[in-house]
C-alpha positions in Angstrom: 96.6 104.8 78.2 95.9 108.6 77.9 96.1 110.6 81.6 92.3 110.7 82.1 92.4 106.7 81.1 94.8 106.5 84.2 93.4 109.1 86.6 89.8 107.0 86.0 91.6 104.2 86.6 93.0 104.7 89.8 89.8 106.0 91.4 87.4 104.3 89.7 87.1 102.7 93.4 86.4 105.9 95.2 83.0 106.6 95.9 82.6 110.3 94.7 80.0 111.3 97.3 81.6 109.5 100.1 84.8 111.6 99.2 83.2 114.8 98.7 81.6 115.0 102.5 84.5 113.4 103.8 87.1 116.4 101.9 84.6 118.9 103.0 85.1 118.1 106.6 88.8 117.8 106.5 89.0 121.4 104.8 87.0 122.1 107.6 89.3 120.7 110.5 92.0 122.4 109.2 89.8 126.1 108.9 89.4 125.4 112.7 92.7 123.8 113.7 94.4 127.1 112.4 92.3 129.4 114.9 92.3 126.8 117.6 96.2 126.9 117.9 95.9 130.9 118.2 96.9 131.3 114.6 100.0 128.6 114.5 100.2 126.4 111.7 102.0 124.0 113.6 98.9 121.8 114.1 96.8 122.4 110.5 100.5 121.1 109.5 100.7 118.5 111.7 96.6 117.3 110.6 97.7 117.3 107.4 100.5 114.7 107.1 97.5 112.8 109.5 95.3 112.8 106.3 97.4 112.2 103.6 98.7 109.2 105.5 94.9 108.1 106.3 93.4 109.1 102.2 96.3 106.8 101.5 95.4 103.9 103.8 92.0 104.8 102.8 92.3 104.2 99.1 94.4 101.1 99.3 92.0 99.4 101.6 89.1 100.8 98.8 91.0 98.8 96.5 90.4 95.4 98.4 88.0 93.1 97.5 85.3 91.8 99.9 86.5 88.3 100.5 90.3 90.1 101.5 88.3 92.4 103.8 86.6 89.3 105.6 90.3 87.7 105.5 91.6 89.9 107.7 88.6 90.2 110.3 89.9 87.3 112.7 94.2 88.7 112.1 93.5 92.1 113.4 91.3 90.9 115.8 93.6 88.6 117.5 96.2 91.6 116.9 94.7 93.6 118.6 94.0 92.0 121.6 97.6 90.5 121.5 98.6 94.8 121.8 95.9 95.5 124.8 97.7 92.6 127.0 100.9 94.3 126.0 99.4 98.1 126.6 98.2 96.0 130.4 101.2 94.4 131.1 103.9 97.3 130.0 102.1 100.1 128.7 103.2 104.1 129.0 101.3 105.8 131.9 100.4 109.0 131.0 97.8 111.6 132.5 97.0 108.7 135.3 96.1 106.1 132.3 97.9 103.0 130.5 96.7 103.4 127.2 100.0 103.6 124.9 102.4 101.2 123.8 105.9 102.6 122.7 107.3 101.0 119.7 110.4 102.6 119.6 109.7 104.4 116.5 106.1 105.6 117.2 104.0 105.2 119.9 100.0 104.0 119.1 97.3 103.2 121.0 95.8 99.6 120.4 92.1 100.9 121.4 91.6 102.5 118.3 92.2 99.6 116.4 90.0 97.3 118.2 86.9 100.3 116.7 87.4 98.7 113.8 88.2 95.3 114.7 85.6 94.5 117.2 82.9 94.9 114.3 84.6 93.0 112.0 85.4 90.2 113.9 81.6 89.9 114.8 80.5 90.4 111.4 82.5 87.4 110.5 81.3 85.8 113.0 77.2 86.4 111.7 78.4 85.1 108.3 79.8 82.0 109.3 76.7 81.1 111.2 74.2 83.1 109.1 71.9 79.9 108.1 71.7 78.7 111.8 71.5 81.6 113.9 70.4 80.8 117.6 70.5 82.7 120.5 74.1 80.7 121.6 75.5 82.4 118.7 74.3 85.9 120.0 76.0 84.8 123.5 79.4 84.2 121.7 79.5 87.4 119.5 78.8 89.5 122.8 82.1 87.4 124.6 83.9 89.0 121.0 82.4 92.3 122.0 83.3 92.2 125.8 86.7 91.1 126.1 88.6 94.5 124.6 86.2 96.1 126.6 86.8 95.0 129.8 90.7 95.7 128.8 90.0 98.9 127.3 88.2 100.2 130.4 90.9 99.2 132.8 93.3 101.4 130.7 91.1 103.7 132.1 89.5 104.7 129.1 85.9 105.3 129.2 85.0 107.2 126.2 86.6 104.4 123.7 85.2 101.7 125.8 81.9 103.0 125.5 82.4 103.7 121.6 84.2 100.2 121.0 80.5 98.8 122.4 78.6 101.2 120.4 79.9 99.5 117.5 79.7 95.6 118.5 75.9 96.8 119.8 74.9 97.8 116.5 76.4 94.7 114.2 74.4 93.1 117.2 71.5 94.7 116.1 71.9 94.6 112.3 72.5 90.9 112.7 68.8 90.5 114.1 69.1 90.2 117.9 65.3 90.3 119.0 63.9 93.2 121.1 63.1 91.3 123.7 66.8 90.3 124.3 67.5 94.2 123.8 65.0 94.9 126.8 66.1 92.1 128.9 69.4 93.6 129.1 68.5 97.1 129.4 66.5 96.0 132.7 69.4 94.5 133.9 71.9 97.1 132.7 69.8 99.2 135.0 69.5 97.1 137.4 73.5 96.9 138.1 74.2 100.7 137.6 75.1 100.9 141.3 77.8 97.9 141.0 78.9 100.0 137.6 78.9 102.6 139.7 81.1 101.2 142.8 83.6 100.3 139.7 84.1 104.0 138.2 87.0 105.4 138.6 86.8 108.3 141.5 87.6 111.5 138.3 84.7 109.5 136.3 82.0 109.4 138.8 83.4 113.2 139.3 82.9 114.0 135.6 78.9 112.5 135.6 78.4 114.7 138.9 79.4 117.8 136.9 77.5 117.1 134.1 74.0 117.8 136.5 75.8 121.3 138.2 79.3 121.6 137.0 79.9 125.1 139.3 80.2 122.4 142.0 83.7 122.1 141.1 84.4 125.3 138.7 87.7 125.5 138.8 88.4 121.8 138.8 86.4 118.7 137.0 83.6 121.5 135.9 85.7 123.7 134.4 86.1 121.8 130.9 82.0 121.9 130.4 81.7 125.5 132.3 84.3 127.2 129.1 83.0 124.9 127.0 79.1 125.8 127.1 79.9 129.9 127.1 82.1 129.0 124.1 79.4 127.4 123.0 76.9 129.9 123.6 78.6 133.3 123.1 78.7 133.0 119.3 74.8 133.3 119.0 73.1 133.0 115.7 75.6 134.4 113.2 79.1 133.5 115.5 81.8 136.0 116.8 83.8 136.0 113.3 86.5 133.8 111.9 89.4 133.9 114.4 87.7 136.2 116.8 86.4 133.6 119.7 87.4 135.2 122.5 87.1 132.1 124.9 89.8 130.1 122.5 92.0 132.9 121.8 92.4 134.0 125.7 93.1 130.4 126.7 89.7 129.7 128.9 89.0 126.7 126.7 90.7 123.3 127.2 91.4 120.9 124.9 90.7 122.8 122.2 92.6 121.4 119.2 90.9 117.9 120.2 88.1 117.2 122.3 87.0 120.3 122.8 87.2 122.0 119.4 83.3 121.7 118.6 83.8 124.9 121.2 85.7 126.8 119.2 83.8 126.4 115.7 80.7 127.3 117.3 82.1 130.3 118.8 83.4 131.4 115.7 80.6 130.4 113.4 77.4 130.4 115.7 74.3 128.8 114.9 74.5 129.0 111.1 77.6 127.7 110.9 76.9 124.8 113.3 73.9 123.6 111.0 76.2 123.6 107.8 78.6 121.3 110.0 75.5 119.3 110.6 73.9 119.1 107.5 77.9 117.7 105.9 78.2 114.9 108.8 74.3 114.1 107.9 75.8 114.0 104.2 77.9 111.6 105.0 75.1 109.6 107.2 73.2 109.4 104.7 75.8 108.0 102.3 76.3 105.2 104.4 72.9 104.0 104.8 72.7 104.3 101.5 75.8 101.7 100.8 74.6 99.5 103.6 71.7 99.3 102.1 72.9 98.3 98.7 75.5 95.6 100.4 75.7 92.4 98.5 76.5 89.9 101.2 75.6 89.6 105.0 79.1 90.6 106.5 79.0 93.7 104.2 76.1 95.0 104.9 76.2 94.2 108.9 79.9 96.0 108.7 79.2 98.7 106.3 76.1 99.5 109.1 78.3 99.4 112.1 81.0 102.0 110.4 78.0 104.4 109.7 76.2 104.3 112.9 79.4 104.7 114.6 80.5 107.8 113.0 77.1 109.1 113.9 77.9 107.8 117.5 81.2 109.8 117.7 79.6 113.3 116.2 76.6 113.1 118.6 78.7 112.3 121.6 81.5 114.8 120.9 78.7 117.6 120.0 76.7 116.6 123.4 79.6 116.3 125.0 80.9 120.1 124.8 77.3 121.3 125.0 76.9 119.8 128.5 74.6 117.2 127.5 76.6 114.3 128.3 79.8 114.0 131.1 83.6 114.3 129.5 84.4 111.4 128.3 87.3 112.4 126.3 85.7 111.8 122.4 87.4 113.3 119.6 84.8 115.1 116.7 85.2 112.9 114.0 87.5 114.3 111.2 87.5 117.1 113.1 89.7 117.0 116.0 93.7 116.9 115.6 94.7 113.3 116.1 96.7 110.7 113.8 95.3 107.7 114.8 91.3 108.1 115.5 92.1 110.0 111.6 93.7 106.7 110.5 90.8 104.6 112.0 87.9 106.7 110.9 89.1 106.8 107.0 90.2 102.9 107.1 85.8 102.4 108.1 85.4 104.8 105.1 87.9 102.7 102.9 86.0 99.4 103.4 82.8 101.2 102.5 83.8 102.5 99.5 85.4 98.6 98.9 81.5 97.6 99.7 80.1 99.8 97.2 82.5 99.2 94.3 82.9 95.6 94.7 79.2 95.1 95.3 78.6 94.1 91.8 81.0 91.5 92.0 79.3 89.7 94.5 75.9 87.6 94.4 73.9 89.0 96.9 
């Protein structure tokens, strides 16, 4: 077996287009990273052990076939929710919230496992009863959805919470729930905003109030959006230049290596640049519906549906998010932002779509 025999043969289960928007967008996170940290290599460093660890995880899980993907729906699942009572019982506290669970050799946070989880425990779920599907079965899958939820938001942690149900909603809606369920429980998700209300935490009721006038509070829960949107707005058409973004590099903007770093790009690269970033994450979009729509089975195709929309999920939010069209919620932009384990999570949903799309052939549909 000749080198190119052996490179071929090792990546023969990489989808090529998948790879190239996803590569784009991690050359891209570090272009940022490096401005973001005023110059320091300390973080692009730092992102960059994060994504060889993740293209690793991410081609091994490639690798698996579609019955071992479905094998390990219900074990990480159960895991999962095995580390959220652990995070509620004796979890780190840090920045007012129990979201971490120390290890001793690494600390992680269970949450971001459960984005993947959640969906593929309900997926499994829809193929088990696919033949007989009633509106009991519905009730059940949403109990799947709910419970990390419920644990996830006492953590407090909002923005994962909401993402978490962003992703059991749309294997929901891929499996075939009927819009007049869909309406039902939007009237009464409605209906009970002022109990959800009562039940926010006081800085998250704080951070929806900014997002109407955030000079209300200036200095304090408005400042994030305040910096954000003149980051956002001062590099105009063409942007202020490649490490020139004067709200980053004089230390007005928060969060900038992470939640906030949509900021700092547009600043930089203005209105041109934040189309290109568009137009690669609609790549990618677009490569997903393409594979979910080429999915041989029912769990395949309700899982590799769920991964896509929810990457869209995360780039919308984050993008809305610093633009001050949606409150802080604390969403990282997806293989963007600096961050190991929302990296690790993101490229493992990319892993089992590119398992979906080589092993579709494989599979009877």
């Amino acid at each position: 077996m000749n080198k190119r025999q052996l490179w071929q043969r090792l990546f023969a289960h990489i989808d090529r287009q998948l790879l190239l928007g996803i590569t784009m967008l991690l050359l891209t996170s570090l272009l940022v990273l490096y401005s973001a940290d005023n110059a320091s290599w300390d973080r692009p460093l730092g992102q960059m052990r994060n994504i060889v660890v993740a293209l690793a995880c991410m081609w091994f899980v490639a690798k698996l076939p579609l019955h071992y993907l479905m094998r390990t729906a219900v074990p990480i699942y159960v895991f999962g929710m095995i580390l959220l009572i652990c995070v509620a019982l004796f979890g780190e506290i840090s920045h007012g919230a129990r979201r971490w669970l120390n290890l001793g050799v690494m600390t992680i946070q269970p949450s971001e496992l459960m984005k993947i989880g959640v969906p593929m425990m309900m997926a499994w779920y829809f193929e088990r009863h696919e033949a007989t599907l009633t509106l009991k079965n519905y009730f059940i899958a949403a109990l799947l959805l709910l419970l990390p939820i419920m644990l996830i938001a006492r953590q407090p942690d909002l923005g994962t919470s909401l993402l978490i149900f962003a992703s059991g909603f749309y294997v929901l809606f891929l499996a075939g729930l009927s819009w007049r369920v869909m309406g039902v429980l939007l009237i009464a998700g409605i209906a009970s905003a002022p109990v959800m209300w009562s039940m926010l935490h006081e800085y998250q009721r704080h951070r929806i109030m900014m997002l109407f006038d955030p000079s209300q509070d200036a200095l304090g829960n408005g400042y994030h959006t305040i910096q954000a949107s003149i980051a956002v707005g001062s590099g105009g058409i063409l942007g202020k230049g490649y490490l020139n973004g004067t709200q980053t590099h004089l230390d007005f903007l928060p969060e900038r290596t992470t939640d906030f770093i949509f900021a700092v790009y547009s600043e930089e690269f203005g209105l041109i640049g934040n189309m290109i970033l568009l137009s690669l994450y609609a790549f990618v979009i677009w490569r997903g519906f393409i594979i979910t729509s080429q999915a041989s089975t029912y769990f395949t195709r309700l899982m590799a549906g769920s991964i896509t929309l929810t990457f869209a999920t995360y780039a919308f939010v984050n993008m809305a998010m610093v633009s001050g069209i949606l409150p802080v919620v604390g969403v990282p932009l997806p293989l963007i932002s600096y961050g190991g384990t929302s990296m690790l999570t993101l490229l493992l949903g990319f892993g089992m779509l590119m398992s979906i799309e080589t092993h579709k052939k494989l599979v009877k549909s």
